[in-house]
C-alpha positions, 0 to 999 in steps of 0.5 A, spaced: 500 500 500 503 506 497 503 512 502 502 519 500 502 526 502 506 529 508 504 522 512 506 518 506 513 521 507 514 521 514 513 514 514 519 513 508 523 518 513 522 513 519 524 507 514 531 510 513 532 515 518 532 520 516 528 526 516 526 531 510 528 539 511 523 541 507 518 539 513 522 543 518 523 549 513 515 549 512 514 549 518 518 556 519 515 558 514 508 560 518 507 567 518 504 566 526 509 565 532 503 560 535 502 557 528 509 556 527 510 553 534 505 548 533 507 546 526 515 544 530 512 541 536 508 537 530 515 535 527 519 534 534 513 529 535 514 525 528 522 526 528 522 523 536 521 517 532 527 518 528 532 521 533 532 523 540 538 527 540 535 532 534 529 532 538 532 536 544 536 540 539 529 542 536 526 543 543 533 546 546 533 552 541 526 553 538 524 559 542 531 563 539 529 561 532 522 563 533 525 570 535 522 574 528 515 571 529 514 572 535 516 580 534 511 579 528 517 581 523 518 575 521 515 577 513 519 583 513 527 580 516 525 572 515 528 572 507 535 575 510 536 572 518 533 564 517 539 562 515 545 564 519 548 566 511 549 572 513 554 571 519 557 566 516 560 570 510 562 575 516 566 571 519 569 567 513 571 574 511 574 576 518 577 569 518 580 570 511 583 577 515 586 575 520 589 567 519 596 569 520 596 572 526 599 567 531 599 569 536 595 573 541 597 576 548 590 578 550 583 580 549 585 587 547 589 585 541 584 580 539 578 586 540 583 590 536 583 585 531 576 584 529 575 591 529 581 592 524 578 587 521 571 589 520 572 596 519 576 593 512 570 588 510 565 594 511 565 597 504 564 591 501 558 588 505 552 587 502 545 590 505 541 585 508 533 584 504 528 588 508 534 593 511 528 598 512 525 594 517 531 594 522 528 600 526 522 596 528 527 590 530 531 594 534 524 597 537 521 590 538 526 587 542 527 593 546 519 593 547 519 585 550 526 586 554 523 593 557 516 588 559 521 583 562 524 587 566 517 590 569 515 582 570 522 581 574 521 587 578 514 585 580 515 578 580 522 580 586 516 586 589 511 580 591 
């Protein structure tokens, strides 16, 4: 009897051990954090089959990968920061920059290093899709920091 659909999937995957990432991508790619939440909790609950390990990996890290959808700016930022392409490219680059320098005598160098470093890879970094929106990130995340903060103080005050 041939399996079909996304169940039909799952059912190879677990044959085989292995797990599709087309599954997972669609899962992030749910505008609403809930929806979003459930569609991973969904997967963490299929790839337990599969691997243990990968599902407390998933469990570990699924409030920081969903950081964009619950400051509702995944539509505007998700196309640049789902992947950590842009950071990568930076730090190759900086690594590239810095590969012959053998040794460093402490913290202070190092700072003065990557600042050198960063400063020359500057000019030819590129803007990341929906750079625009990069206010309203900042102001979203000084938003929830600034809740948290009052929900610790009266948390101490009670």
């Amino acid at each position: 009897m041939a399996q079909t659909g996304k169940c039909g999937e799952l059912f190879a995957q677990r044959q085989t051990g292995r797990f599709p990432p087309e599954i997972a991508a669609g899962a992030y790619e749910k505008p609403i954090y809930e929806q979003a939440q459930a569609a991973l909790g969904h997967i963490a609950k299929e790839l337990k089959l599969i691997n243990e390990s990968a599902v407390s990996s998933l469990n570990e890290g699924l409030e920081e990968t969903l950081t964009l959808h619950r400051l509702g700016l995944f539509a505007q930022l998700g196309i640049s920061f789902k992947t950590t392409n842009c950071i990568e490219s930076l730090n190759s680059q900086v690594a590239r920059l810095t590969r012959r320098v053998s040794r460093w005598t402490n913290s202070h160098q190092k700072h003065c290093w990557m600042a050198t470093a960063l400063l020359d890879i500057e000019p030819r970094l590129r803007k990341i899709k929906g750079f625009r929106y990069l206010p309203l990130l900042r102001l979203a995340i000084q938003k929830e920091l600034e809740l948290g903060e009052q929900t610790k103080k009266k948390g101490v005050a009670a």
